[in-house]
Structure formats: C-alpha cells, structure tokens
C-alpha positions as CSV (number, residue, x, y, z in Angstrom):
1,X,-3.1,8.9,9.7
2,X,-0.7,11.4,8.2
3,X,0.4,12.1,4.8
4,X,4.1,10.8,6.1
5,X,2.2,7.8,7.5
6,X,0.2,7.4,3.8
7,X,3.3,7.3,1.7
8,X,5.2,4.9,4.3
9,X,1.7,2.5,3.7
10,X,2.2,2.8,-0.2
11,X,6.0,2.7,-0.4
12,X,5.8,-0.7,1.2
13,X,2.8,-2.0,-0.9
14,X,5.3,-0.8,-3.9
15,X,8.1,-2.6,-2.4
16,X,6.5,-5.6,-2.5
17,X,4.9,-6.3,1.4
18,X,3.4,-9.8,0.6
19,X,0.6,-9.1,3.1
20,X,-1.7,-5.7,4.8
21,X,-0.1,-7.2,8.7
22,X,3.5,-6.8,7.4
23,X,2.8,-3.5,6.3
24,X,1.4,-2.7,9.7
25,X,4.1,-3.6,11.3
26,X,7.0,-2.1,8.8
27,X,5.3,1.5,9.1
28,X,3.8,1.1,12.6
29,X,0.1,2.0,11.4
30,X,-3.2,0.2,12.3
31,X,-4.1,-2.7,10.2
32,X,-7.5,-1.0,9.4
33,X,-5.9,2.7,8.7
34,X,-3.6,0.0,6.3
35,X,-6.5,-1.3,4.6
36,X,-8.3,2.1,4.3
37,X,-5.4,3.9,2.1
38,X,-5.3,0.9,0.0
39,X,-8.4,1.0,-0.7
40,X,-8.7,4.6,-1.5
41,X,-6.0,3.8,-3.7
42,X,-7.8,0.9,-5.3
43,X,-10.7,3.2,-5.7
44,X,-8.7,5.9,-7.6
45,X,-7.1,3.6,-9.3
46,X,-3.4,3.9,-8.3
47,X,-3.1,0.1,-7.7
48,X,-4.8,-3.2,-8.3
49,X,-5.1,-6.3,-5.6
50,X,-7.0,-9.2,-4.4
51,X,-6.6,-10.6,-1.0
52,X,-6.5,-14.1,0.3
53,X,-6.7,-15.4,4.1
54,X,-7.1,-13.5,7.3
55,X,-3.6,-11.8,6.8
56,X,-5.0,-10.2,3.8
57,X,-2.0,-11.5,1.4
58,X,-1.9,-9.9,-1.8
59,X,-2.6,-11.7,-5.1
60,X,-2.4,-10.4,-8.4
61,X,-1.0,-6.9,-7.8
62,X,-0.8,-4.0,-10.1
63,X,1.2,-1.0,-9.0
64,X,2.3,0.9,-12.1
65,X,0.8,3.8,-11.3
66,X,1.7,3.5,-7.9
67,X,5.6,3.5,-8.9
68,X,4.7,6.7,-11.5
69,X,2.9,8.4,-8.0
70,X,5.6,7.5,-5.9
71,X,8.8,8.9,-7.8
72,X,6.6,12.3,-8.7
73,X,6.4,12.9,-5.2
74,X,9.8,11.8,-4.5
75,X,9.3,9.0,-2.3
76,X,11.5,6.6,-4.5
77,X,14.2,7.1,-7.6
C-alpha cells in the first residue's frame, strides 16, 4: 500500500466510514492492508476505536488528532 493509498484509508475513517469493509470498498484497498494502517494509527496514537461484528464497525471513535494530521498534510480544509 502507498502513501496515496494510506491517506485515502484515513480520510475516510475521518469522514466517518461506519465500518473497515466500507472503507475497503470507498478506497479500493484490501480489508487487511485497511486494518493494518489503522492500527498503526491506533498504535501511534492518531486515533482511538473499538470494533464490533465481523464487519469490524467502529464504536467509540476518537479522531482528533487524526483531523490535526490530515489538514497539516493537506488532505482536508
């Protein structure tokens, strides 16, 4: 996976994809290489989930530093 293909995965977790399989499907990268960047981001702390069910749906999400992340690299206003 790409940097381009990275930010896309993020942008979309930002944007508020309720799920890891939407966000597959929005930026057209694996469901595993999904989980793997937001996980690393979990691990830096950029961002803050839980999971529920087999589509990995997102529950109690924190992305501030996400949004901060995003708009320095000018991926979003």
């Amino acid at each position: 996976m790409d940097i381009n293909q990275t930010m896309a995965v993020f942008k979309a977790f930002y944007l508020g994809c309720e799920n890891m399989e939407k966000i597959s499907r929005r930026t057209k990268v694996s469901r595993e290489e999904v989980r793997e960047a937001l996980r690393g981001a979990r691990e830096c702390g950029l961002i803050k989930y839980s999971t529920k069910d087999y589509n990995e749906t997102f529950t109690h999400v924190e992305n501030k530093k996400l949004g901060v992340y995003l708009r320095a690299k000018g991926i979003i206003k």
